[in-house]
N, C-alpha and C positions, 0 to 999 in steps of 0.2 A: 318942341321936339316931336319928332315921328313916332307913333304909336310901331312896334314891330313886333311879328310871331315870336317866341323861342326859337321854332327852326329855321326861320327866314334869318334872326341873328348868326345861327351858328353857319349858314351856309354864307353870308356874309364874310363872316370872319374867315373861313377858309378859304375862302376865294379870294379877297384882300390879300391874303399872305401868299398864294400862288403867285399873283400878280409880281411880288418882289423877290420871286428863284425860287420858294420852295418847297417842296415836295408833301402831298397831301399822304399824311397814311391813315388808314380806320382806324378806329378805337382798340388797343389791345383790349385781352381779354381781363375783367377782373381780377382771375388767378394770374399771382406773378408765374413766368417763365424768369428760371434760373436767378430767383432770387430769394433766399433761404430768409432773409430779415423782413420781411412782410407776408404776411397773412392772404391780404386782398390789396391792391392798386387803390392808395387814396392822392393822389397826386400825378397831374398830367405828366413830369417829368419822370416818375417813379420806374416805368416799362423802357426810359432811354439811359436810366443808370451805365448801362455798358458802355453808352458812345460818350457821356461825358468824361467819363475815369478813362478811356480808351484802350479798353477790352474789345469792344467790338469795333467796327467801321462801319458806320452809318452809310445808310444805302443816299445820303445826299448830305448836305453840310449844313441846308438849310431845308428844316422841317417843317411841318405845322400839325397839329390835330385837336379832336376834339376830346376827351378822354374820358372816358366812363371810369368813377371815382365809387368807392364806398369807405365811410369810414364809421364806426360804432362806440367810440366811449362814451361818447354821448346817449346811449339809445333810449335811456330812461326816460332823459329830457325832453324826448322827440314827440311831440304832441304838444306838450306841456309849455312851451313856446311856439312862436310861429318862425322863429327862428331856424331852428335846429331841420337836420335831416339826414337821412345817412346815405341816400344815394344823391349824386352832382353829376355833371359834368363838367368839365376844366379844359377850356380854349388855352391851347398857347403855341406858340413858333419859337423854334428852336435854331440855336448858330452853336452848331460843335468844328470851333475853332474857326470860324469865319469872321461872320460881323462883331461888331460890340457895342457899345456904348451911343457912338453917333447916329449909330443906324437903326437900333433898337427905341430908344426914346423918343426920337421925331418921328418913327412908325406909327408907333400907338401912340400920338397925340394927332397925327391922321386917318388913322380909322377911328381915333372918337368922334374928332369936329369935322373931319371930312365926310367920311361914308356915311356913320350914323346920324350927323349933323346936330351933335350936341351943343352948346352956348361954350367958348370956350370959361367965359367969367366962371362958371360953375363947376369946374376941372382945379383939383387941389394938388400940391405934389407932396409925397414927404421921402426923403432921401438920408442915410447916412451917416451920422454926425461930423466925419472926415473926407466925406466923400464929394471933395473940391469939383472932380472933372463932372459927376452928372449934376451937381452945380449949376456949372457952365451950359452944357449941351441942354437943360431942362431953359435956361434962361434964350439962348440960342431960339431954342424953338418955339418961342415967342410966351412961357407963362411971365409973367411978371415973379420978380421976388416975395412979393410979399405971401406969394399963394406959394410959397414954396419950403418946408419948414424940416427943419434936420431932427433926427431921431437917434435913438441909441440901439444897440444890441437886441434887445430885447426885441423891439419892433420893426427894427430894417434891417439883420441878418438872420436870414433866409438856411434852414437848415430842417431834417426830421432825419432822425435815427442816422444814421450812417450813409456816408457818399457826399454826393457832388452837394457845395454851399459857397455861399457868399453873401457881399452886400447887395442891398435891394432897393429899389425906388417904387413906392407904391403911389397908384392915382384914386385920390377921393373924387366922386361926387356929391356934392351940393344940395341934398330936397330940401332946403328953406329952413329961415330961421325958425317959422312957425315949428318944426320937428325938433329944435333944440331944446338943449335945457336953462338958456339962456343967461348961465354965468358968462360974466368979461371973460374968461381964456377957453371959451368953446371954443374948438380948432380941431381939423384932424386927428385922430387918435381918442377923443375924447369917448365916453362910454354910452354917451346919448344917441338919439336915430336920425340927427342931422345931416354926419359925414359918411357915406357909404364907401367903404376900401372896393373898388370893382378892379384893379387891373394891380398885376404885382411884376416887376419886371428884375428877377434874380440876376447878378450881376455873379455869372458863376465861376470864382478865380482858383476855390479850393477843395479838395476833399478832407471831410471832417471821421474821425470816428466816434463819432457820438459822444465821446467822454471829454470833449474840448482842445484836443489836438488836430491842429492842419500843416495841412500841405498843400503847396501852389502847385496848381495843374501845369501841365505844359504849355497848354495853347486854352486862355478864358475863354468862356460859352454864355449863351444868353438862355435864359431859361424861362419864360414868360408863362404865368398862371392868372387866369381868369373865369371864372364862377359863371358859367352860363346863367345859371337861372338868376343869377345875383344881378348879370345885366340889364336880363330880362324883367327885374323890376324896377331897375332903372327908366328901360324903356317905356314899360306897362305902367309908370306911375302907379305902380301897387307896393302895400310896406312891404308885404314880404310871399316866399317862394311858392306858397300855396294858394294866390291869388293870380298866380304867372297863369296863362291863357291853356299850356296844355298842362302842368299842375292843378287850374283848376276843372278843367273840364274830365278830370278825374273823382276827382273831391266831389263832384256834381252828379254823376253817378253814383258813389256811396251813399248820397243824398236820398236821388232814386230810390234804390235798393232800401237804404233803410226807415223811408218814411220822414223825414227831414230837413231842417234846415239849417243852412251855416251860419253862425253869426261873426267868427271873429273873434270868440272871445276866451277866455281861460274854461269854458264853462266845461263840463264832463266830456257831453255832448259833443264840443268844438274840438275838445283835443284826441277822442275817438276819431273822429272824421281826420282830423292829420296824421294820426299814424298810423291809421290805415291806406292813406291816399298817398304817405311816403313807403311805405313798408311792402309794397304793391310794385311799386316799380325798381325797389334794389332784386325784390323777390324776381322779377322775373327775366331780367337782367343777368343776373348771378346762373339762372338755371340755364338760359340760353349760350352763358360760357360753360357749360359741364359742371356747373355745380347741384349737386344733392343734397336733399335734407340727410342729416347723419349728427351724430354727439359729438363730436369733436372736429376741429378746426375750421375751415371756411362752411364747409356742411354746416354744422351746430350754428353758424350766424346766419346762413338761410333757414332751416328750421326756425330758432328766434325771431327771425322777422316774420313768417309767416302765422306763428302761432300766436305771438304779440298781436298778429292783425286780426286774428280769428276771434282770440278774447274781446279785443273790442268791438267786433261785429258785435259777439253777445250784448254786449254792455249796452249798443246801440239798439237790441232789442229785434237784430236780425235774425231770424230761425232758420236753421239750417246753413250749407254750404252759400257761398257766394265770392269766396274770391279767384275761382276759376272765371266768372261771368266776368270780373269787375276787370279781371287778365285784359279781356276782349279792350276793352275803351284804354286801359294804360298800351297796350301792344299799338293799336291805331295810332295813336299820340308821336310815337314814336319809329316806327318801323320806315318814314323815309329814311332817315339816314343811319339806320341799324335794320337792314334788310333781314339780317339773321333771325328777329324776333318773330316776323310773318313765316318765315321759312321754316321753324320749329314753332310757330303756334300751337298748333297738335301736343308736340310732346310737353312742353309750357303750361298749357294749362292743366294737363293730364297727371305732372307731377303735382301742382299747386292744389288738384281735389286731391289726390292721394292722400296727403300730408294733412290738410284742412281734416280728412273723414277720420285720418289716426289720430290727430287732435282731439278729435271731437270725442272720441271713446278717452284718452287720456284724462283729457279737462272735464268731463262728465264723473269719473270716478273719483279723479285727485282733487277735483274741489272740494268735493262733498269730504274728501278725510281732511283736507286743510282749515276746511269751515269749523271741522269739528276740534280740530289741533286751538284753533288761533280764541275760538269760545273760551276750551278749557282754559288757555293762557292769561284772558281777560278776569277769567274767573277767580283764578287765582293773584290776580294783581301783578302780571308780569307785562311787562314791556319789550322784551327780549325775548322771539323763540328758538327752543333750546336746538341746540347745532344737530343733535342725535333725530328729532323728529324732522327738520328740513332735509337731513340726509334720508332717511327712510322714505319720504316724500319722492326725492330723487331717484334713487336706487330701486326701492321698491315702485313706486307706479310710473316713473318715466317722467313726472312732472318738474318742468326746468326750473333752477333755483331763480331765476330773473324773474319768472312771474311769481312764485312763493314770493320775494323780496317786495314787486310793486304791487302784490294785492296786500300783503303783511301792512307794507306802508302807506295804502287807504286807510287802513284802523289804525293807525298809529302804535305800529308792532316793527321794530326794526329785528334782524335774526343776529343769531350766533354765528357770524362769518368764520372765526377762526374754529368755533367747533365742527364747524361742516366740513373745514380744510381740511382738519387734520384727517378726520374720517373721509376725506378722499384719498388722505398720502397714504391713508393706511393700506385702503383696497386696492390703491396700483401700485404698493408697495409689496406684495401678496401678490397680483399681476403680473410684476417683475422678475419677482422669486421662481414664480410657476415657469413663465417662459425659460427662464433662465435654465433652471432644472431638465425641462422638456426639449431646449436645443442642447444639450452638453454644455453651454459657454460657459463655465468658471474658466477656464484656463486659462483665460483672455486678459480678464484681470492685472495679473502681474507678469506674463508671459509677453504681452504685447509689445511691452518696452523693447524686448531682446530684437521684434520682428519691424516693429515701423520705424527705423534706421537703416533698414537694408534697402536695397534698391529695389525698382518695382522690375516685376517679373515680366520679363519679354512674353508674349502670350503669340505662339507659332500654330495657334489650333486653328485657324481658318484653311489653312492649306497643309497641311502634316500630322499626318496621324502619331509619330514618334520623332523624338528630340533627341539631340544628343545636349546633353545642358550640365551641371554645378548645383552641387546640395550645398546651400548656402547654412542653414539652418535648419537644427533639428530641437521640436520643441516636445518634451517629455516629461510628464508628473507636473507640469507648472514650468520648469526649467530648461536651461538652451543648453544641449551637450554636445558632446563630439561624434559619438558612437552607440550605437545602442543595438543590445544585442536580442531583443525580444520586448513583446508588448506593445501599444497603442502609443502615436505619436502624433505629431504636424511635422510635415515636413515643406520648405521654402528651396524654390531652386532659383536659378538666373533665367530660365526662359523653359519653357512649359507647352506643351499643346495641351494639356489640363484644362477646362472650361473651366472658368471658376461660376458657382452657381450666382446670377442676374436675370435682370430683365424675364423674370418667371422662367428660365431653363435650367434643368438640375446641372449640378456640377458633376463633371466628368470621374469615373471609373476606370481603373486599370491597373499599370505596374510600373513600377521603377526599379531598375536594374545598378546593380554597382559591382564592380569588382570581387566583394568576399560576401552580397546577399541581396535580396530583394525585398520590395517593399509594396505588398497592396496596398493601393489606393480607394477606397471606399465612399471619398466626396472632395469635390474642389470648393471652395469658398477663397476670396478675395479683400483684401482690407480698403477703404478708402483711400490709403496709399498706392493700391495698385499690386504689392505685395502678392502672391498665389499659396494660398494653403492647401498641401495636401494632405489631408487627413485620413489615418490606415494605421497596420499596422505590420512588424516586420514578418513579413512568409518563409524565409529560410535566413540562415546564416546573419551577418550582423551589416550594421550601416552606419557611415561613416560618411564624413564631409569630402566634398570632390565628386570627383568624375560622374554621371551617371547619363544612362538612357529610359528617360520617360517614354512610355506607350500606354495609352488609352484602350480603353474595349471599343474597338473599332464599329463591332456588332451594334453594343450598345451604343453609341454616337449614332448611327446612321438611321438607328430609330427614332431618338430622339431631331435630329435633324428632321425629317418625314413630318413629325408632328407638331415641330415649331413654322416651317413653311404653312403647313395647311392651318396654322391656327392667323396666317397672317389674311392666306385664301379666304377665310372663315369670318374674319371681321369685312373685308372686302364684300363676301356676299351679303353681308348681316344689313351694311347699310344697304346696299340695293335693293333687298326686301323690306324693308324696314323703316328706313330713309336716315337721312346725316346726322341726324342726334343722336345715333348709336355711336358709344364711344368706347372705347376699351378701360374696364375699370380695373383690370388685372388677370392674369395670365398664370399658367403652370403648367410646363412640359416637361414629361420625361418619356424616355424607352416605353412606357407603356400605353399615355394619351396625351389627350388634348385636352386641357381645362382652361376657358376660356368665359371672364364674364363681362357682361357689356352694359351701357346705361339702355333701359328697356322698362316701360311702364307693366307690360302686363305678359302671360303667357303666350308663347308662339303656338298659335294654333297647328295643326297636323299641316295642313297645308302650305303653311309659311317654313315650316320647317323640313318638308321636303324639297321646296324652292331652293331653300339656301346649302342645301344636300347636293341637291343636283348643279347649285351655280359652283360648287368646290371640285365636285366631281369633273364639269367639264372644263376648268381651268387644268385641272392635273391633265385628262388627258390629251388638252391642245400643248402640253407639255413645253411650255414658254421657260426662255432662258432665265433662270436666276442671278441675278448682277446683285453684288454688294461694291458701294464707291464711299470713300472718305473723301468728307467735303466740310465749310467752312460752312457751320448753322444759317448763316442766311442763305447762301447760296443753295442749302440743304430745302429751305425754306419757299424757295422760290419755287422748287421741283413740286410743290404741292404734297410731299409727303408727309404721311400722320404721325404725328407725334404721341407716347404716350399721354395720357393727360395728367400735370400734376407732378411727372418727371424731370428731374434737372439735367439740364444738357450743358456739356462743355464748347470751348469754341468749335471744336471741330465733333461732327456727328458721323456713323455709318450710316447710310441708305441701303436697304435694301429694296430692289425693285424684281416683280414676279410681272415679264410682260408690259403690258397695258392696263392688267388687273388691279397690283397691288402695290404701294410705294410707301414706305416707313421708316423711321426711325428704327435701327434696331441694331444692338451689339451682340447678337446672337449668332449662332450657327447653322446654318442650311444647306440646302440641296441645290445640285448645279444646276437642275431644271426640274419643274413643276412635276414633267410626269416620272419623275422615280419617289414620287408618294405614294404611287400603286393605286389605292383608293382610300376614299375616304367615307367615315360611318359615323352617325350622329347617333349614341348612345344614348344620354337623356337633356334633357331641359328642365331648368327649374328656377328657383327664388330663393338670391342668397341674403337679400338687402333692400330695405326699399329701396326701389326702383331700379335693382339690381338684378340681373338675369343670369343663368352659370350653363353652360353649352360644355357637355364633354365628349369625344368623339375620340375616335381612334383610325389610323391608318398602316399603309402596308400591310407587314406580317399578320398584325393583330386585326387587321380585319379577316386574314385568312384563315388565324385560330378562331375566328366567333365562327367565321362560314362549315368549318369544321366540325365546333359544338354546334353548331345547328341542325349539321347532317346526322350529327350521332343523336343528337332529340328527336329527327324526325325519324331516323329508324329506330328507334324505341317505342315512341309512338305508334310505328306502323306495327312491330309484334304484337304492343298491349292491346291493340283494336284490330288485328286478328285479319289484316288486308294484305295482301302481297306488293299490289302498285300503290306507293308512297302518292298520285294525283289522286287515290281514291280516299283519303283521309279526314278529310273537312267532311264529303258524304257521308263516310262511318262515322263520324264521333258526333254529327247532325243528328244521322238515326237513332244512336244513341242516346242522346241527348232526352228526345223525344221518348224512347223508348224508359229512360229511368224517372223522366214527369210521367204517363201514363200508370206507371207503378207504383209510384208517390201517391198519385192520386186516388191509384186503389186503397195503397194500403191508409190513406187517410178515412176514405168512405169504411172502411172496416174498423178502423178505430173509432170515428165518429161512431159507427151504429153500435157496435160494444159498449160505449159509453152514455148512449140514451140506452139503449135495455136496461144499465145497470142503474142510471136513475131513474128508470123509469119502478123499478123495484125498489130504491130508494122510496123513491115518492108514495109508496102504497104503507111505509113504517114513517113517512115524515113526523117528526116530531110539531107538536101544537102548542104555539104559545099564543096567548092571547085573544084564542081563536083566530092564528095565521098557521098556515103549514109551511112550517122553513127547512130549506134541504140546503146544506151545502156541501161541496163535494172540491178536490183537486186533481189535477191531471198531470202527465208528462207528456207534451208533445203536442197536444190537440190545435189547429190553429182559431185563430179568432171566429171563423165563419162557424165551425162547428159549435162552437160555444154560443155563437147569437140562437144559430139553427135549436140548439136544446132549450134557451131560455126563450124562445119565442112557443114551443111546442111541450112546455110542461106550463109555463102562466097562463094556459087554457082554463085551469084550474085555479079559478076568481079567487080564492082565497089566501092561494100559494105563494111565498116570497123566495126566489132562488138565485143564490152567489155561489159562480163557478169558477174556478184557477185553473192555468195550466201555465208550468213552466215550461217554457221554449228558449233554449239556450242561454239559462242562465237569469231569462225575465222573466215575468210573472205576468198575463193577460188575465183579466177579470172582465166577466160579464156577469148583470142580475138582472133579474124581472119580477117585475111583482103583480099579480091580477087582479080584478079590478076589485072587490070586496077589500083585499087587502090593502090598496091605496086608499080606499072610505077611511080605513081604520088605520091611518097616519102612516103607512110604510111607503115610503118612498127610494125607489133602485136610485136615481144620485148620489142623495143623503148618504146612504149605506154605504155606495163605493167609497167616495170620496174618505169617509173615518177608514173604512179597511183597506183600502190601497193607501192613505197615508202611513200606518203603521210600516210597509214593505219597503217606505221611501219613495212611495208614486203619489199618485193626486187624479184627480180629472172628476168625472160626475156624470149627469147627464138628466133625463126625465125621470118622473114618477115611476112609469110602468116598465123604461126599459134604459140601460145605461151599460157603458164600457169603460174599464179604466186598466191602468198598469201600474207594474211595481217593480222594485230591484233587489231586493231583499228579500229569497224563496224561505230562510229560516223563520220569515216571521210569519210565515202563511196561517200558522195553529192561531197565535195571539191576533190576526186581521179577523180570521171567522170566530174565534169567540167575540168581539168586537161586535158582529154582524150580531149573533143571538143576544148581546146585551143590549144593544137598541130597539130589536122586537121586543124584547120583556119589557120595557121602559114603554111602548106603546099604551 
């Protein structure tokens, strides 16, 4: 057999299947799109769920890709085998409702013995237990019977959580009997490292919902899974995935890095090196799809992998950061045919130090309390730690229970899983309460029944400011009435120009009219049904079901319009200064700004931030038409527009498009053209999240009330500094400037000399201990210089020891000297500070003859200088 790359395979394989019609697409992104029952993409077919069940229409009939997988139940194990790993890739070709069975099977026993040029004697099949016809077509296409062996449920139907399943035919290879375990019924399936499962060919007739119910599709699909790296040891004649050629040329740098070498074995050492050499590449995979380190869901398992990898740096005895470096050699490996990961380089490794350096303060503090947790446990002859101290661990230092578990389970300390549970259900149970509370939602409760029956609300706000529509429902105290003649309500109509609050845009404001009274509206919100809530309360007369005329605050709308355009202008610019890894992490518009935040490692300097000021600016005033178009997500898709990231889309999406500039996903409301935003103002910049950024900005009106307040601050300004032309202001408050330090300065030199004259009379009564002369004295105000200046100009006087204070706002600066007689005879100014500035809550020291220190504590200043004269007398 031919020795072959990893990437020479995959680019193989995808070129094979072109050859036979079908359509080559990239890797989706780890994060699913529009699929609520997965976490992360563990399975090549997992991101075509739509075109099997046939929700969507697949852009060809026949596919192929190579699929970037992660999957984590395993993680503990990962090392600790050479087996195990938690990122893959999965080769496979796909027929939605085309080929089947004859076409598929003799495929993949051509790209084995054909392209790759495997032996076929060494090709195993297992298929079925009923499954007569691939039987036939496996014997057809020249295996022999006897290599061909039926299976039950368990092993040849093909199925994970919910969606597309069936029966399956998998192809073993062969690495010798030498690797078996050499009983008479060694055979495919068995648990030894003879039979290698490398190609799985789903024979996909049904959809299943997970709980053992199906249903035959309309038109069977082919669904083909194969384990890249799993071929690739194939190929490589290596046992397993971390010997594969760019798996190890990974592993070979951690090597590197940590002074080392690999052996292969179970040893400490060995399983350090894998999982950090796997943990590296799901890590930086995951970030190149818009994933962040974060506590919970797809976040919390990047986190995990990266700080898993961090601790075992330590373990390997590596100091300091290094898996930003280690990025560099996994990115190489990989970046032909994941161009994205050279193209975010930059931001990739930039998150991977962030995370490693907050690690590092994490695991630096939380071991040292875990060490001390897991001691006392031993001590006391426990084997179990208690659920209340893993939690505290948690909660209090941020340290994740997966490593409290795998370092607990080096000592042989398993925890309190159910006690840590519960003291999680408590806190987000407490979480729940608080939210709950702080949005009004009880009413929802038992009220909801009355409203997600009804039909969904026609929603007319795109192009009408007022509706003529049907109060369908009015929900009151909890309960659905007819009429209601005062107080706070929901009300549900048939079709609504009402915004209901999404996609970070507050819900719409205004009134509803009826026959015998009206009804402010105060906030739109929306049910997952579709349903329009308006929530208000009655303003005159009473309300009743029927007739009515919905109107919006027009006002208000058209602000909030202004500011959800330029926030789309706003991510537009962001990448352009910034570059493509900026993503939108979440949104919030109303009538009064822009709040906008994005994935961004570090502060926008002044400069980047005028950049993307002025690229907002000049899109509004080339004042480019605004188009919003409903279109079918792929086709949506093709247009290159940004999708939230992390958001569910249904078949059909809005596009909104600003020109040439900006093109999006968005069910929002906007402006007919760029330039009725007026302008636009970039307020502040900050840091909501690692590696979260928050830009808030404002446009139109509101930039004309700030220009407003600006002009009333600058004529304020200009009476308090006493100028008539407003350009002559910075000159005047310069001058000033200058003119209130010259007088500072004075009046320091005057207090300075006040305060030597009066030590200096001091020092002529100095009291005499030991034959020292010790003066101490305190001040208000004096700074540090004058204080060295006194104690340099009274220890003229060889026998004198002098500590002097002076609080300055609140702090306490200490300076002493001692001369030189009085150094003979044991006094030393360090010594001295250091006891009397400890007592004030400070510390420091210094020389013999002369030293500075501080304190925070001006009450204990009496108790620091008695301190000072009972160390003289102890002379």
């Amino acid at each position: 057999m031919k020795y072959e790359s990893l990437n020479v395979l995959r680019e193989k394989f995808l070129s094979f299947y072109e050859s036979k019609g079908h359509l080559r697409l990239p890797s989706f992104p780890l994060p699913p799109e529009n699929d609520n029952s997965l976490l992360l993409i563990n399975a090549g077919m997992a991101p075509l769920k739509p075109y099997f069940i046939g929700e969507q229409v697949p852009p060809r009939k026949r596919v192929t890709t190579c699929q970037k997988c992660i999957r984590t139940p395993d993680i503990e194990r990962v090392g600790k085998t050479a087996r195990h790993g938690t990122f893959f890739e999965m080769l496979g070709n796909f027929s939605f409702g085309d080929y089947f069975k004859k076409d598929a099977i003799p495929w993949a026993y051509e790209f084995l013995t054909k392209v790759l040029e495997i032996p076929p004697e060494l090709l195993h099949i297992s298929i079925y237990q009923d499954d007569e016809e691939a039987h036939q077509i496996w014997l057809d296409t020249g295996v022999p019977d006897y290599r061909i062996y039926r299976m039950g449920k368990e092993d040849n139907f093909w199925e994970i959580g919910s969606g597309p399943c069936g029966p399956c035919s998998e192809i073993y290879f062969d690495r010798g009997i030498e690797r078996g375990c050499g009983k008479p019924g060694c055979a495919p399936g068995c648990d030894c490292d003879r039979f290698v499962e490398i190609w799985n060919i789903v024979f996909t007739q049904f959809t299943g919902d997970g709980k053992g119910h199906y249903e035959k599709l309309a038109n069977p699909n082919i669904d083909t899974g194969m384990g890249l790296e799993r071929l690739a040891c194939v190929m490589q004649n290596v046992s397993n995935i971390f010997e594969v050629d760019t798996i190890r040329n990974i592993m070979l740098r951690v090597c590197e890095i940590a002074g080392v070498t690999y052996e292969g074995s179970a040893a400490d050492k060995d399983v350090s090196l894998r999982v950090i050499t796997d943990h590296i590449r799901g890590s930086m995979f995951l970030i190149s799809d818009g994933v962040i380190p974060s506590n919970e869901g797809r976040g919390y398992v990047l986190r995990r992998l990266l700080r898993r990898a961090a601790r075992h740096g330590k373990l390997l005895g590596i100091e300091g950061p290094f898996l930003s470096d280690l990025c560099d050699t996994a990115i190489n490996e990989s970046k032909g045919a994941y161009p994205e990961l050279e193209e975010k380089r930059a931001y990739i490794k930039k998150t991977i130090s962030l995370e490693e350096e907050r690690f590092r303060l994490t695991i630096d503090s939380g071991l040292s309390i875990l060490e001390k947790v897991l001691e006392k446990a031993k001590a006391d002859g426990k084997t179990v730690l208690d659920g209340a101290d893993v939690f505290k661990l948690y909660d209090t230092f941020g340290f994740p229970i997966d490593l409290t578990r795998e370092i607990a389970s080096e000592q042989g300390i398993s925890l309190d899983e159910e006690g840590f549970s519960d003291l999680m259900r408590e806190q987000k149970e407490r979480a729940r309460k608080a939210r709950a509370e702080l949005n009004g939602a009880s009413w929802t409760d038992d009220s909801y029944a009355a409203i997600k029956e009804l039909p969904a609300t026609e929603f007319t706000g795109y192009t009408e400011y007022a509706s003529d529509g049907e109060i369908l429902c009015i929900i009151a105290d909890g309960e659905a009435t007819s009429s209601l003649h005062a107080g706070e309500a929901v009300i549900v109509l048939d079709r609504t120009p009402f915004y209901g609050e999404g996609g970070g845009q507050v819900g719409d404001t205004g009134i509803i009219k009826t026959a015998t009274g009206e009804f402010a509206v105060t906030d739109t919100k929306k049910t997952p049904e579709k349903q329009y809530l308006h929530f208000g309360h009655v303003a005159s007369g009473k309300i009743e079901l029927g007739k009515c005329r919905a109107e919006i605050d027009a006002k208000r709308r058209d602000s909030i319009k202004r500011n959800h355009s330029a926030a789309h202008l706003l991510q537009a610019a962001l990448k352009k200064v910034l570059g493509d890894h900026v993503e939108q992490a979440g949104s919030y518009v109303d009538d009064k700004r822009c709040r906008f935040d994005f994935t961004h490692f570090e502060a926008l300097s002044a400069e980047e931030l005028e950049k993307v000021e002025d690229l907002v600016n000049e899109a509004i005033l080339a004042d480019y038409e605004i188009t919003a178009t409903e279109m079918p997500i792929e086709e949506a898709k093709k247009t290159g527009a940004t999708a939230l990231f992390g958001e569910k889309y249904g078949k059909t999406v809005r596009v909104v498009r600003m020109g040439d500039v900006s093109i999006e996903f968005c069910g929002g409301t906007h402006l007919e053209r760029t330039g009725k935003a007026g302008l636009f103002k970039i307020l502040s910049e900050n840091s909501v999240a690692a590696g979260v950024r928050r830009i808030e900005a404002i446009t139109g009106t509101n930039v004309l009330e700030r220009l407003k307040s600006r002009d009333e601050l600058i004529r304020t300004a200009a009476a308090a500094l006493k100028v008539n032309n407003q350009e002559d202001i910075a000159v005047r408050a310069e001058a000033m400037s200058e003119e209130i330090k010259a007088l500072k300065k004075t009046i320091e030199q005057m207090n300075t000399k006040s305060a030597l004259d009066s030590l200096k009379e001091k020092a002529k009564d100095a009291e005499i201990i030991n034959g020292i002369r010790l003066i101490t004295a305190t001040f208000e105000g004096l700074p540090s210089d004058a204080l060295r200046n006194a104690i340099d100009s009274l220890k003229s006087d060889e026998s004198i020891v002098c500590v002097l204070a002076s609080v300055n706002d609140g702090k306490i600066i200490f300076a002493a000297g001692c001369g030189k007689e009085a150094v003979k005879k044991g006094a030393h100014a360090g010594n001295i500070l250091k006891a009397a500035a400890t007592i004030t809550g400070g510390g420091g020291g210094g020389r013999p003859d002369s030293a500075t220190s501080g304190g925070k504590d001006p009450s204990k200043l009496g108790e620091a200088m008695a301190k000072v004269k009972e160390i003289i007398s102890a002379l």
